[in-house]
BAFI-3210 file (N, C-alpha, C; in Angstrom, 3 decimals, decimal comma, padded with zeros to 6 digits):
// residues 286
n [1|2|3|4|5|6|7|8|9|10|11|12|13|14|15|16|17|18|19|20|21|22|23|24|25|26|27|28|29|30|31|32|33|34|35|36|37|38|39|40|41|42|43|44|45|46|47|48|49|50|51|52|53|54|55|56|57|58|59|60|61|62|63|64|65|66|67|68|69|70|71|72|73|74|75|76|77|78|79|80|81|82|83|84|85|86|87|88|89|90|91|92|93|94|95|96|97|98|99|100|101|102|103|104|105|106|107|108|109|110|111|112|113|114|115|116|117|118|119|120|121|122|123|124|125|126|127|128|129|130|131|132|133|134|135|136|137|138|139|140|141|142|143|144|145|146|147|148|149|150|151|152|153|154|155|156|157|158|159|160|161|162|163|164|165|166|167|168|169|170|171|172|173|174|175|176|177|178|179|180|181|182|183|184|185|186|187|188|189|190|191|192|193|194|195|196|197|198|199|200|201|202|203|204|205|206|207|208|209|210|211|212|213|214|215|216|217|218|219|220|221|222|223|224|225|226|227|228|229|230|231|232|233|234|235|236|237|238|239|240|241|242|243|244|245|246|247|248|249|250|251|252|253|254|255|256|257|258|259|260|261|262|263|264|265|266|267|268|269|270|271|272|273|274|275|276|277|278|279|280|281|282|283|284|285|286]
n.u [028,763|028,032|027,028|024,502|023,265|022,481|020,208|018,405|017,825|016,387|014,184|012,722|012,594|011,217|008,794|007,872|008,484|006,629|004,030|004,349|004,026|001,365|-000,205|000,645|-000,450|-003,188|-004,257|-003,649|-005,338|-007,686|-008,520|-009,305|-006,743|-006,072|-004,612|-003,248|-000,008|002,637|001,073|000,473|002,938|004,093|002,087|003,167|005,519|005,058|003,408|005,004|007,488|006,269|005,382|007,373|008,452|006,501|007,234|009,625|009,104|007,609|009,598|010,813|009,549|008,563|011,401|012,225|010,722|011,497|014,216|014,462|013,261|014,242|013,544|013,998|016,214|018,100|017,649|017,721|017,930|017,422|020,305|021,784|022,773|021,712|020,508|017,637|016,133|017,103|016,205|013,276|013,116|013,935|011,914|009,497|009,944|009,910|007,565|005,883|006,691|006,226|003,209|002,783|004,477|002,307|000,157|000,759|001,510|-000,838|-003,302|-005,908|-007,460|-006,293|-004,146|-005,550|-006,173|-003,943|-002,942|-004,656|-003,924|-001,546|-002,082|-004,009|-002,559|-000,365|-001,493|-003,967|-003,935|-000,836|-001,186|-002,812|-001,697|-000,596|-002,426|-004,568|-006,195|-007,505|-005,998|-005,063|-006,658|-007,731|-005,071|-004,912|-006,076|-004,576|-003,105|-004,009|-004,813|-003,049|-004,462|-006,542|-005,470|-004,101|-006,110|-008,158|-006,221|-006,157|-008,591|-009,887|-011,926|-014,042|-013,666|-015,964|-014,020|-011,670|-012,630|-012,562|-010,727|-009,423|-010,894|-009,559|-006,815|-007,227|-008,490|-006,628|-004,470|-005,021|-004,964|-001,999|-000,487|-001,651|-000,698|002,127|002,195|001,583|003,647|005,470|004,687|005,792|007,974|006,303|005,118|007,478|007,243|004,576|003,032|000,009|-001,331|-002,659|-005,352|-005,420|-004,722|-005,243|-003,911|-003,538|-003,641|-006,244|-008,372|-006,991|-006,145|-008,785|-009,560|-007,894|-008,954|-011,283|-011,352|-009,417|-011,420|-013,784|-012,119|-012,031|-014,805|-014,262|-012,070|-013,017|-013,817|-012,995|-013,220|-016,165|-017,213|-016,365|-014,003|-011,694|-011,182|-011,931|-009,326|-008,368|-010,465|-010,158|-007,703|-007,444|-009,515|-008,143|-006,134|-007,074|-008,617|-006,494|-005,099|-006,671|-006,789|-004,289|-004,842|-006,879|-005,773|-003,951|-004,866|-004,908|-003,520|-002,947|000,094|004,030|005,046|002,929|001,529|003,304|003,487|000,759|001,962|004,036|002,496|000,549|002,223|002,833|000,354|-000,915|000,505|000,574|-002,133|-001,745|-000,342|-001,922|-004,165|-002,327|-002,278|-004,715|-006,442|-009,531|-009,496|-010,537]
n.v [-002,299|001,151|003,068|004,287|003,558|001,430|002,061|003,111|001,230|-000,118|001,569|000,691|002,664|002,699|001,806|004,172|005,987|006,096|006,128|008,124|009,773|008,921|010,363|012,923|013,206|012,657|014,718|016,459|015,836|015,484|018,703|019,638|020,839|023,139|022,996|023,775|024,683|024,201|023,105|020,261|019,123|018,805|017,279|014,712|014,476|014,014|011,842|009,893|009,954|008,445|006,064|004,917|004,449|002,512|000,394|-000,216|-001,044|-003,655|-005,317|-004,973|-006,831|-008,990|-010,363|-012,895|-014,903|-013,916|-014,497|-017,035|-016,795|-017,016|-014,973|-012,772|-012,877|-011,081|-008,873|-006,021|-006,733|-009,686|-009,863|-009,257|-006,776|-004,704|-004,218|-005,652|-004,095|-001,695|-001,383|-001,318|001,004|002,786|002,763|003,012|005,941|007,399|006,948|007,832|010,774|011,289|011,339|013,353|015,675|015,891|016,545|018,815|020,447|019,439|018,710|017,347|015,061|014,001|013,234|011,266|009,532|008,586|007,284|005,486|003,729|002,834|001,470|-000,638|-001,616|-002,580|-004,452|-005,406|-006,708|-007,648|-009,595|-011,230|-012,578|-015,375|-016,388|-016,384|-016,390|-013,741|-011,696|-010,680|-009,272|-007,724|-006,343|-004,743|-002,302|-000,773|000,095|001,595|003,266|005,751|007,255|008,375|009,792|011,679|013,418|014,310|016,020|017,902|018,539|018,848|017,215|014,263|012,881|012,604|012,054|011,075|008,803|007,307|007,067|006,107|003,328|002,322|002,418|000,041|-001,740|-002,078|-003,548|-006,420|-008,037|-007,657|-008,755|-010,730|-011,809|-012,214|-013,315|-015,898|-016,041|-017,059|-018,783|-020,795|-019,971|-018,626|-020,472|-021,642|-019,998|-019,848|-018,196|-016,883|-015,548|-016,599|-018,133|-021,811|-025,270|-024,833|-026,113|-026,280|-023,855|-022,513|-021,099|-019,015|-017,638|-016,994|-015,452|-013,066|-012,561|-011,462|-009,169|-007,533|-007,528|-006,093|-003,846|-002,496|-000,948|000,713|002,181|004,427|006,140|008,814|010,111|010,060|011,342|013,712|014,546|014,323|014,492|013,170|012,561|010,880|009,411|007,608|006,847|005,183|003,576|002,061|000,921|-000,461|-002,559|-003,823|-004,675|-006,706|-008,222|-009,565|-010,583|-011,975|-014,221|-015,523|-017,181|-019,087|-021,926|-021,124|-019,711|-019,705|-017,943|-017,210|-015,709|-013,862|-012,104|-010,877|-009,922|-008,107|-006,025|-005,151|-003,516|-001,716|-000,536|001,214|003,662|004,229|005,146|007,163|009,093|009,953|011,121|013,400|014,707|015,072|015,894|018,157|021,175|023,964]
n.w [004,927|005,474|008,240|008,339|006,214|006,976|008,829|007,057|004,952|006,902|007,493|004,780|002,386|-000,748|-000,114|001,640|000,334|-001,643|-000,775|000,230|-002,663|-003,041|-001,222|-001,443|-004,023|-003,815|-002,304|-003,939|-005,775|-004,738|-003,632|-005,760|-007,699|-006,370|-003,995|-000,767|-001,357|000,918|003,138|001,733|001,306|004,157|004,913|003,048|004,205|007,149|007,077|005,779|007,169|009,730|008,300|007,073|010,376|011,205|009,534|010,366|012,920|012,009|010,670|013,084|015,199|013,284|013,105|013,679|012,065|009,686|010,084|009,045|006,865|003,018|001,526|003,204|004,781|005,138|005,504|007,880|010,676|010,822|009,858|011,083|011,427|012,574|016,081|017,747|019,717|019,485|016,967|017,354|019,232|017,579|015,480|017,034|017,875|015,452|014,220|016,715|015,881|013,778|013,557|015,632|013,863|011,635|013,691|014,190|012,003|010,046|010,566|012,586|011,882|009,184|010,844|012,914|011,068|010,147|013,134|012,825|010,949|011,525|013,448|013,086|010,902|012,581|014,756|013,917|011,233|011,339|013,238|012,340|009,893|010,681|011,155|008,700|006,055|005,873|006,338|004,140|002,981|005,316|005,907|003,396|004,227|005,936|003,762|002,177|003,399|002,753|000,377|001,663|003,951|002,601|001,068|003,133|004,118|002,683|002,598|004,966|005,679|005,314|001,519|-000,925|-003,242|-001,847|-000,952|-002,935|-004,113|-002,012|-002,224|-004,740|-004,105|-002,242|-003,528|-005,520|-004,220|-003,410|-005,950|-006,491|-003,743|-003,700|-005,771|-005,567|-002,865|-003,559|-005,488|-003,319|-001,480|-000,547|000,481|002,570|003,848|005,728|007,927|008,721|007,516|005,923|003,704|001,491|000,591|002,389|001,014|-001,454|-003,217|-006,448|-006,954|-007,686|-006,617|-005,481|-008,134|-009,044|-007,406|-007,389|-010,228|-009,726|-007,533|-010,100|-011,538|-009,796|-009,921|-012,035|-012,833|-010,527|-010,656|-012,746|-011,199|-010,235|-012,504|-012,760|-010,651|-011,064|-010,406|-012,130|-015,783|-019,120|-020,475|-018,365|-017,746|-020,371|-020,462|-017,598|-018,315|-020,172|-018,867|-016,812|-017,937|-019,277|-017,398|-015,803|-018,132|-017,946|-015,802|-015,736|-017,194|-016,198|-014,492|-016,232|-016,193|-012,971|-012,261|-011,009|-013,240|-014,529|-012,068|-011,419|-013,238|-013,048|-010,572|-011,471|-012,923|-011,721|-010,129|-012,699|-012,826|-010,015|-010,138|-012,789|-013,090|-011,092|-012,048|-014,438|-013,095|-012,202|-014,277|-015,414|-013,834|-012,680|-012,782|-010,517]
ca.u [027,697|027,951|026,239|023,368|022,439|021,392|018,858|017,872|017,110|015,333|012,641|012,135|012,188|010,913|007,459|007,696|008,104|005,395|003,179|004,494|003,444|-000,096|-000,775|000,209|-001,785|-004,679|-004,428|-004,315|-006,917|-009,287|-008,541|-009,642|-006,281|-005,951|-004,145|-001,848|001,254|002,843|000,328|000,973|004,445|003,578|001,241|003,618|006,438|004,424|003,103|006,499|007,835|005,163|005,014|008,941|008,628|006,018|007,496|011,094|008,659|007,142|010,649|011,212|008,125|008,657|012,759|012,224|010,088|012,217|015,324|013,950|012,472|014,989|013,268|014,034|017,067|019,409|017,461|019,370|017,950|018,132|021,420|022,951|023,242|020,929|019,732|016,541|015,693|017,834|015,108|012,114|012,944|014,205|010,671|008,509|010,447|009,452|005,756|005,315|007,727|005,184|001,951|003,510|004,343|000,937|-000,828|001,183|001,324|-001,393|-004,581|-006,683|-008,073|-004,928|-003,694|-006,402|-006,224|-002,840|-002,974|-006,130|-003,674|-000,297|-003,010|-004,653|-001,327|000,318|-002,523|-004,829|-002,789|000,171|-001,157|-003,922|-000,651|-000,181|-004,219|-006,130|-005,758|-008,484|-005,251|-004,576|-007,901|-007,176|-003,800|-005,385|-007,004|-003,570|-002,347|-004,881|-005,238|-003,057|-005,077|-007,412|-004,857|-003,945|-007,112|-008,351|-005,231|-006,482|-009,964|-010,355|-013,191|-013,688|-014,879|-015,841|-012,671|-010,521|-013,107|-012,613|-009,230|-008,915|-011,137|-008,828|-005,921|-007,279|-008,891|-005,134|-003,513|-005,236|-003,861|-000,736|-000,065|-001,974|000,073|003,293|002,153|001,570|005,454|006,620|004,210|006,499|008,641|005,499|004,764|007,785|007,174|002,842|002,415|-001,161|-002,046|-003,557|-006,166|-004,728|-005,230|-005,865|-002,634|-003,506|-004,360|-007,530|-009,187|-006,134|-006,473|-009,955|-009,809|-007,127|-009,832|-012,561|-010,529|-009,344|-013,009|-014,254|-011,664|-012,159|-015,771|-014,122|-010,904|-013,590|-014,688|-012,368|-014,160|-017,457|-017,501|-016,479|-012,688|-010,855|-011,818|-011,761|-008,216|-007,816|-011,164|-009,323|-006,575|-008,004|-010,466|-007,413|-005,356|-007,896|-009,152|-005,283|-004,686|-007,772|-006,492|-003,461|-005,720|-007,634|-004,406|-003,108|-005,749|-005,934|-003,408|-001,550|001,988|004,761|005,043|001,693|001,760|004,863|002,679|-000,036|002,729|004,380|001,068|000,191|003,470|002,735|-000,975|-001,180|001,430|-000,089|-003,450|-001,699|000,193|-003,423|-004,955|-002,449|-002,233|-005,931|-007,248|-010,173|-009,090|-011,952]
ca.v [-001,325|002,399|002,546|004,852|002,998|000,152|002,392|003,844|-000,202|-000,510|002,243|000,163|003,956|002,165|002,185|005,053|007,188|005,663|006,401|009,716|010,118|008,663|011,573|014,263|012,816|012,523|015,839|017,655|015,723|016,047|020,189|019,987|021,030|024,029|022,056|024,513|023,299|023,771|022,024|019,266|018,514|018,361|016,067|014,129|014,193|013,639|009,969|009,013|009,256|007,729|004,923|004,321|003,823|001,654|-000,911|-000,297|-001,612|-004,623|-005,973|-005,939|-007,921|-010,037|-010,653|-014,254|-015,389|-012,866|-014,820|-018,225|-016,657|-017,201|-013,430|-011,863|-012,730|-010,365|-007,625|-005,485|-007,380|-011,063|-010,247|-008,712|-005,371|-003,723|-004,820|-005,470|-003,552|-000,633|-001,019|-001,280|002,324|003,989|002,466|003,777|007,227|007,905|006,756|009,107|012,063|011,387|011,609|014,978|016,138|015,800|016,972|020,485|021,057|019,458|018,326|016,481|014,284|013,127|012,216|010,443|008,592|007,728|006,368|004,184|003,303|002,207|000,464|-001,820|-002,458|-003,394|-004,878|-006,284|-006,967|-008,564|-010,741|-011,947|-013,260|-016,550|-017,186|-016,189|-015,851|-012,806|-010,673|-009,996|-007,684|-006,732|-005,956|-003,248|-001,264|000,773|000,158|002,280|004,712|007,515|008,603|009,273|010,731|013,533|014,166|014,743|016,708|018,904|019,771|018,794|016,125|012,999|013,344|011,623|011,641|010,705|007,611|007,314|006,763|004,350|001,819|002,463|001,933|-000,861|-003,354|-002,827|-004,492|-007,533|-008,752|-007,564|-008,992|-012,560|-013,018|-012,257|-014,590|-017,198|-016,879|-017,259|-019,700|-021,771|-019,498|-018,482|-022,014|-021,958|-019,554|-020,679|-016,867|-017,685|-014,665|-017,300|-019,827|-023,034|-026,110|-024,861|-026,253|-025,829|-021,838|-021,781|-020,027|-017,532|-017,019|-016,623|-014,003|-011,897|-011,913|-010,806|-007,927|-006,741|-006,710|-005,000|-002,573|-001,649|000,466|001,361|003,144|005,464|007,028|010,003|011,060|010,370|011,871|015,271|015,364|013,967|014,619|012,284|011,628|009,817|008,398|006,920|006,217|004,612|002,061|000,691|000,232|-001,506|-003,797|-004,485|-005,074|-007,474|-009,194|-010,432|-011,549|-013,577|-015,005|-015,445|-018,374|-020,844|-022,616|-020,050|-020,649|-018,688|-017,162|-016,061|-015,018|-012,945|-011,034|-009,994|-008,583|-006,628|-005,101|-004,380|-002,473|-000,392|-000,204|002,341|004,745|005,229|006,024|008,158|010,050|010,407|011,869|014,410|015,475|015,466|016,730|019,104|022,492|024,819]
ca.w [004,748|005,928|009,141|008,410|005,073|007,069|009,079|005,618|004,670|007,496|006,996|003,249|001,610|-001,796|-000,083|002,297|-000,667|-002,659|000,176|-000,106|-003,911|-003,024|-000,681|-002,287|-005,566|-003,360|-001,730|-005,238|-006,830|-003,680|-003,693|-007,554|-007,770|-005,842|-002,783|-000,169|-001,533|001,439|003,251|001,050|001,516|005,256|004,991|002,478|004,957|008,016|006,653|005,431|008,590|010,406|007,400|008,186|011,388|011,386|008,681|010,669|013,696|011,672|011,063|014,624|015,707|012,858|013,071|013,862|010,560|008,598|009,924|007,889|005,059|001,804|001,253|004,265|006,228|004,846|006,604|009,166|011,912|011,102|009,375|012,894|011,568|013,809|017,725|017,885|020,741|018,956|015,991|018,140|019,575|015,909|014,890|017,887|017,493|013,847|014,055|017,256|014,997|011,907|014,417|016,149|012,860|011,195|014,427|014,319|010,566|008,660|011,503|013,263|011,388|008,896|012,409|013,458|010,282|010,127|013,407|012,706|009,824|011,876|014,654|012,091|010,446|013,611|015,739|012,686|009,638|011,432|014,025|011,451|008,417|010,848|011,572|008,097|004,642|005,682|006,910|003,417|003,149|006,688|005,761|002,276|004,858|005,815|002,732|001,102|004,061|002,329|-000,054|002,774|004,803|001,504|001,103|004,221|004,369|001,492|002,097|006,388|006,124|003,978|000,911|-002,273|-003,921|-000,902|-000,879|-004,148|-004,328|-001,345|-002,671|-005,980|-003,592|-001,565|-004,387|-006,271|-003,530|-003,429|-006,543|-005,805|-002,569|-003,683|-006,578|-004,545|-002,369|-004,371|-005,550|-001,855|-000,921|-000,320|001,981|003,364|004,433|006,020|009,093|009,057|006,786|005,595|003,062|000,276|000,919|002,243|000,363|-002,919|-004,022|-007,793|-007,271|-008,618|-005,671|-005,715|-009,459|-009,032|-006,258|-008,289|-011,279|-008,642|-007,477|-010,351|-011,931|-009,130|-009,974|-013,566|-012,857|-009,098|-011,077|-013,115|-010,012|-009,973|-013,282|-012,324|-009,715|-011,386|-010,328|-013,218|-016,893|-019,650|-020,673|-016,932|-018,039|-020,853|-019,736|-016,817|-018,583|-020,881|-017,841|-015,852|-018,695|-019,793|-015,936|-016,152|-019,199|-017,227|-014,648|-016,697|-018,614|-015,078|-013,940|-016,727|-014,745|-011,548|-012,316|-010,571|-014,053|-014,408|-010,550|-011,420|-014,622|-012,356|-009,485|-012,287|-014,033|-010,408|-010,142|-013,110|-012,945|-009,525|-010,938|-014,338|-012,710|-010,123|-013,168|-014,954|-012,278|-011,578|-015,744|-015,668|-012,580|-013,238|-011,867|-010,487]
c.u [027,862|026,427|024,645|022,578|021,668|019,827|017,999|016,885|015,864|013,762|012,130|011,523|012,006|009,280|007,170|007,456|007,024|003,898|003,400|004,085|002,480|-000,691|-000,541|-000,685|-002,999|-005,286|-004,581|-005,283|-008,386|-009,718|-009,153|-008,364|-005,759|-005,356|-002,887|-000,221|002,610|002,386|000,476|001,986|004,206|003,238|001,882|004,922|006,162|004,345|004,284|007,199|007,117|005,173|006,962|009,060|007,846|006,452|008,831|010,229|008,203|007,981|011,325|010,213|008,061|010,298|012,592|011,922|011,371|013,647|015,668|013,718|013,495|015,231|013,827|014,763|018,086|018,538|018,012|018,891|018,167|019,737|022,588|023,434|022,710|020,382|018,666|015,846|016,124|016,152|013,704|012,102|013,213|012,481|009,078|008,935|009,403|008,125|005,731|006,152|006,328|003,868|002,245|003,503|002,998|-000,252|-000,474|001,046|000,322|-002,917|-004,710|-006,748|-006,874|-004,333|-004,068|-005,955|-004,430|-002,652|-003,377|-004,809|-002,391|-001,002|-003,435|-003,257|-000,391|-000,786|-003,133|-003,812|-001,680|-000,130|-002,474|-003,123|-000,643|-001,365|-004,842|-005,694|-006,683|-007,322|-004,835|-005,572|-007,654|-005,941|-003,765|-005,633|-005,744|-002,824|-002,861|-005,159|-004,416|-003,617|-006,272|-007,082|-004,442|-005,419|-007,958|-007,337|-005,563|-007,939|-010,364|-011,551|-012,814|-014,822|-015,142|-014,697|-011,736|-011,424|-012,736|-011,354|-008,856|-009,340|-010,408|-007,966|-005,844|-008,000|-007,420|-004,310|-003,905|-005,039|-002,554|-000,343|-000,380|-001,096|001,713|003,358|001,983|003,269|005,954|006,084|004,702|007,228|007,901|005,065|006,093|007,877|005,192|002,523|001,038|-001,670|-002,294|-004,169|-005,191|-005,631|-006,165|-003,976|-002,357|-003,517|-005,408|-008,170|-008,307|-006,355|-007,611|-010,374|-009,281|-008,596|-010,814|-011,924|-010,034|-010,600|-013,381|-013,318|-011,875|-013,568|-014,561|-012,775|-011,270|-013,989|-014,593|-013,186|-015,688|-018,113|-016,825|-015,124|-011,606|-011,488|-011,551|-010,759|-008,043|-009,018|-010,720|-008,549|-006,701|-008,498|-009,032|-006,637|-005,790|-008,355|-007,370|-005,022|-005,477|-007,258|-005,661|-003,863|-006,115|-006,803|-004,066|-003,823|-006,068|-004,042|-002,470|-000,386|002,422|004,853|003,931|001,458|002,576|004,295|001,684|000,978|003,023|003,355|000,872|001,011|003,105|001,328|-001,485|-000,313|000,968|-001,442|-003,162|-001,064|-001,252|-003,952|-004,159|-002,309|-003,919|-007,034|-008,179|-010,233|-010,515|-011,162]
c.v [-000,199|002,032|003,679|004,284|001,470|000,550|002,887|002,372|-000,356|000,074|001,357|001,517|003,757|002,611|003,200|006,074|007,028|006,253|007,595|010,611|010,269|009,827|012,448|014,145|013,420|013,952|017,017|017,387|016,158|017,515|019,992|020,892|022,318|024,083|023,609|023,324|022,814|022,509|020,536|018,601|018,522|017,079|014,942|013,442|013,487|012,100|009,244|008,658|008,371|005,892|004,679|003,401|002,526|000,268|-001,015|-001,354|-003,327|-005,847|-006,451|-007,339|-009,209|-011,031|-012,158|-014,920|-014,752|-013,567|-016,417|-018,243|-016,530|-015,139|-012,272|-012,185|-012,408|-008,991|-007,653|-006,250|-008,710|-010,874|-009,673|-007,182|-004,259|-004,618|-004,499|-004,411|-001,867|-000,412|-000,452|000,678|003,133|003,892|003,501|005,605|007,846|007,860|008,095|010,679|012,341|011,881|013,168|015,619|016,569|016,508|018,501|021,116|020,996|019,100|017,419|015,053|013,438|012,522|011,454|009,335|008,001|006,871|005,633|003,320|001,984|001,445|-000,717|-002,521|-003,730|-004,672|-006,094|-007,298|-008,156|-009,805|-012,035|-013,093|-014,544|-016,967|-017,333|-015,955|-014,197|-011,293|-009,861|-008,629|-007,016|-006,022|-004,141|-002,114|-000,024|000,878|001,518|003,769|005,983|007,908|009,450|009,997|011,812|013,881|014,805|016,006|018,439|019,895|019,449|017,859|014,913|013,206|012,355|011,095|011,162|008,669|006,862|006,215|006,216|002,985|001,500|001,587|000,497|-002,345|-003,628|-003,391|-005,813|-008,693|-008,938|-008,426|-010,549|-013,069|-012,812|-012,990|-015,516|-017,477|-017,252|-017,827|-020,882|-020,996|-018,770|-019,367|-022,127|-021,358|-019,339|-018,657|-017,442|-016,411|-014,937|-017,803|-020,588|-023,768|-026,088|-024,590|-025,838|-024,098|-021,461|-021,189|-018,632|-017,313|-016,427|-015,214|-012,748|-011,480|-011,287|-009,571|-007,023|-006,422|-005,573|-003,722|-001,737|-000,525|000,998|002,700|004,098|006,204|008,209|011,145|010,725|010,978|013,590|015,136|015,443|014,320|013,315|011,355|010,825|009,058|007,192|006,130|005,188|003,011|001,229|000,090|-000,806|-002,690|-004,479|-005,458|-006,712|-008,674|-009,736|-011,451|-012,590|-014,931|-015,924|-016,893|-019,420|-021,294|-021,355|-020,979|-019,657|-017,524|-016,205|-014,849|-013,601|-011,980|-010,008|-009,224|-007,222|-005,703|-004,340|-003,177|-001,023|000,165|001,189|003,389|005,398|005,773|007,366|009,405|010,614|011,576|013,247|014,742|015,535|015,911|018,061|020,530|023,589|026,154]
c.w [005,761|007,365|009,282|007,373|006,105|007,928|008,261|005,191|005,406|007,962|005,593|002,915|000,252|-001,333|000,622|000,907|-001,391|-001,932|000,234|-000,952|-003,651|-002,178|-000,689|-003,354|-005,254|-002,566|-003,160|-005,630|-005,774|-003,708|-005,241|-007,981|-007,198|-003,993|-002,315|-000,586|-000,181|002,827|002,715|000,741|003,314|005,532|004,240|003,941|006,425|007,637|006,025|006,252|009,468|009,696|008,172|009,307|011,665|010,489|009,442|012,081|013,322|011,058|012,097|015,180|014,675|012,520|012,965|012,603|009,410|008,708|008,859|007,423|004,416|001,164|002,070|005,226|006,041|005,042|007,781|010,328|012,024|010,686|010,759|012,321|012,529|015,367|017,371|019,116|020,026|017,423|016,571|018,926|018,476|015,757|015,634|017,498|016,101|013,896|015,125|016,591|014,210|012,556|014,805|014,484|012,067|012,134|014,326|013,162|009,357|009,704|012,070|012,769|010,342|009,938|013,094|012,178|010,335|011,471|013,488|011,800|010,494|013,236|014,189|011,166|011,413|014,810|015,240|011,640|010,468|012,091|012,948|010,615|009,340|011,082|009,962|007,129|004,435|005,902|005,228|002,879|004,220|005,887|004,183|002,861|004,743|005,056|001,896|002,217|003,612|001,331|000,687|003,668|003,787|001,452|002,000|004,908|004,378|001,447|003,895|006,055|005,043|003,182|-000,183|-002,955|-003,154|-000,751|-001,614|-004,506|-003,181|-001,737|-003,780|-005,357|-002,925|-002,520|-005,389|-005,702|-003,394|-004,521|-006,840|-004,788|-003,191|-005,204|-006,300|-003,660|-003,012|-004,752|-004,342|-001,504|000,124|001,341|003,166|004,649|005,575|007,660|009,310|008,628|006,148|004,696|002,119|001,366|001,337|001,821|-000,403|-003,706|-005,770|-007,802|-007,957|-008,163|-005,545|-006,984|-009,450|-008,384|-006,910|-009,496|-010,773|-008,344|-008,876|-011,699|-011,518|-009,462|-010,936|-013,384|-011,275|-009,622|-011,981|-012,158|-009,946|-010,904|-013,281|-011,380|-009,723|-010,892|-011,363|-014,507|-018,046|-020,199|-019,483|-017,829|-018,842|-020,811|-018,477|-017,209|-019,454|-019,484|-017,072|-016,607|-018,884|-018,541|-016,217|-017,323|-018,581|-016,143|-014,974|-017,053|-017,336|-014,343|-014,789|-017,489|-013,798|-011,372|-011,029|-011,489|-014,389|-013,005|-010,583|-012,607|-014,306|-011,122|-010,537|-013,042|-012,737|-010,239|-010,769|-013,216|-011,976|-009,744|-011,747|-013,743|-011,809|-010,888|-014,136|-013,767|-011,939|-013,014|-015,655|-014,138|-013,222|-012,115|-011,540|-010,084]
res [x|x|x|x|x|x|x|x|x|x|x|x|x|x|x|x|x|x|x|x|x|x|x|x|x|x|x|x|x|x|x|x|x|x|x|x|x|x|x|x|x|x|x|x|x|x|x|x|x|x|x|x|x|x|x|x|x|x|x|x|x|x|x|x|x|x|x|x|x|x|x|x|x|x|x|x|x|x|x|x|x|x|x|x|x|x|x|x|x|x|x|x|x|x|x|x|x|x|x|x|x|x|x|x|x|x|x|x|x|x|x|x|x|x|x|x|x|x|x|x|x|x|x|x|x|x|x|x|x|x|x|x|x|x|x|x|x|x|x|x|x|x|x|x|x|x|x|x|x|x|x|x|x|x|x|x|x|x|x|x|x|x|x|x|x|x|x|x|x|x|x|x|x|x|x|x|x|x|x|x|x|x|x|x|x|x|x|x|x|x|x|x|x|x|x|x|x|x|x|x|x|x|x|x|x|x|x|x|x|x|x|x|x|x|x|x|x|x|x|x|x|x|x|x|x|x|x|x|x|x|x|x|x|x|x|x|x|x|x|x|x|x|x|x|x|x|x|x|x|x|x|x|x|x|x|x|x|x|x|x|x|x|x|x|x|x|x|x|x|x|x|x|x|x|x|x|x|x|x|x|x|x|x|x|x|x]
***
């Protein structure tokens, strides 16, 4: 392996960019479409770096687990492609780059939020995965913080729609993440990762939780157009997605296989995409 692709790996630029999408999305739809566009690639670039560094950081701190997980020990650090100590400063670098960045080109307040975001990730979120099955809500918080960092980007305060679209962001990870855990359970178990319940060997409290979440989501993913930013094709578009979503859920608990587990990751997959493609074809322009 080329020796810059493995520091490329070790940002995981699959979700940096995704996190990249989500706050520009959230920065047009919050403007009612009338977003500085350069502004908005700022603020895109800013949290990508920042997001980077901090997942290039959360490989270091977790190298050890990551070298016994089946999942995770052909990353550059258990696999000896990178020094840990060598990661640990790429990682710090980029987060304070992305912070700097964001403080000079896009504000205050996106900067404040992103670092609430890479504090609670690193602080909350990680040290929680070996105590609590509660880390996996902990763990939504900075999952969901860019659409509050674009929007905040977009209009300087927080507003409805930047709300809007985190609780969007932050109730679609919780069946995501729990029926991804549920497939790795196993290799979860094997470094004391705790982001299910323990001892609900059948999964009926994880099935259960997924259908709770993505209830709560089906009114929570009309918000955009009730709240005057979106118009009705998102509306549309919206409610089948969230009920279809929902239908897998359901399907997904009577019994939690791996297979079912593996129906709700992939719906998850395409479920915040298509809403984030709605929202920017139907954004209501003022």
């Amino acid at each position: 392996m080329k020796p810059l692709s493995r520091w490329y790996e070790l940002c995981k630029p699959g979700i940096a960019g995704y996190v990249m999408i989500t706050v520009g999305v959230a920065a047009y739809v919050a403007s009612r479409g009338q977003v500085n566009l350069a502004l908005a690639i700022h603020a895109m670039l800013g949290t990508a770096v920042g997001t980077a560094g901090s997942l290039a950081l959360n490989q270091y701190a977790e190298r050890e687990p990551d070298a016994i997980m089946l999942r995770t020990r052909d990353r550059p650090i258990p696999s000896g492609r990178i020094e840990p100590g060598q990661a640990r400063w790429f990682g710090n670098a980029l987060v304070l780059f992305g912070l700097m960045y964001l403080a000079i080109f896009v504000g205050w307040l996106p900067t404040l939020l992103s670092a609430v975001s890479a504090s609670a990730y690193h602080w909350v979120y990680r040290p929680l995965k070996s105590r609590s099955a509660l880390a996996t809500l902990a763990g939504a918080v900075p999952g969901a913080m860019p659409a509050l960092i674009g929007s905040t980007a977009a209009t300087g305060r927080v507003e409805a729609a930047g709300l809007a679209l985190f609780a969007i962001a932050y109730l679609w990870q919780l069946p995501h993440v729990l029926g991804l855990a549920w497939m790795l359970r196993e290799d979860y178990a094997r470094v004391g990762f705790r982001l299910i319940p323990q001892r609900d060997d059948a999964g009926k409290l994880v099935g259960w939780l997924i259908v709770l979440a993505i209830g709560l989501l089906v009114p929570v993913s009309l918000l955009p157009t009730a709240l005057g930013y979106t118009g009705r094709w998102y509306l549309a578009g919206a409610l089948v997605a969230s009920v279809t979503f929902l239908w897998v859920g359901v399907r997904a608990v009577r019994p939690l296989t791996d297979d079912s587990a593996r129906r709700v990751f992939l719906a998850s997959l395409l479920f915040h995409p298509v809403l984030l493609c709605l929202m920017l074809a139907d954004t209501i322009r003022i």
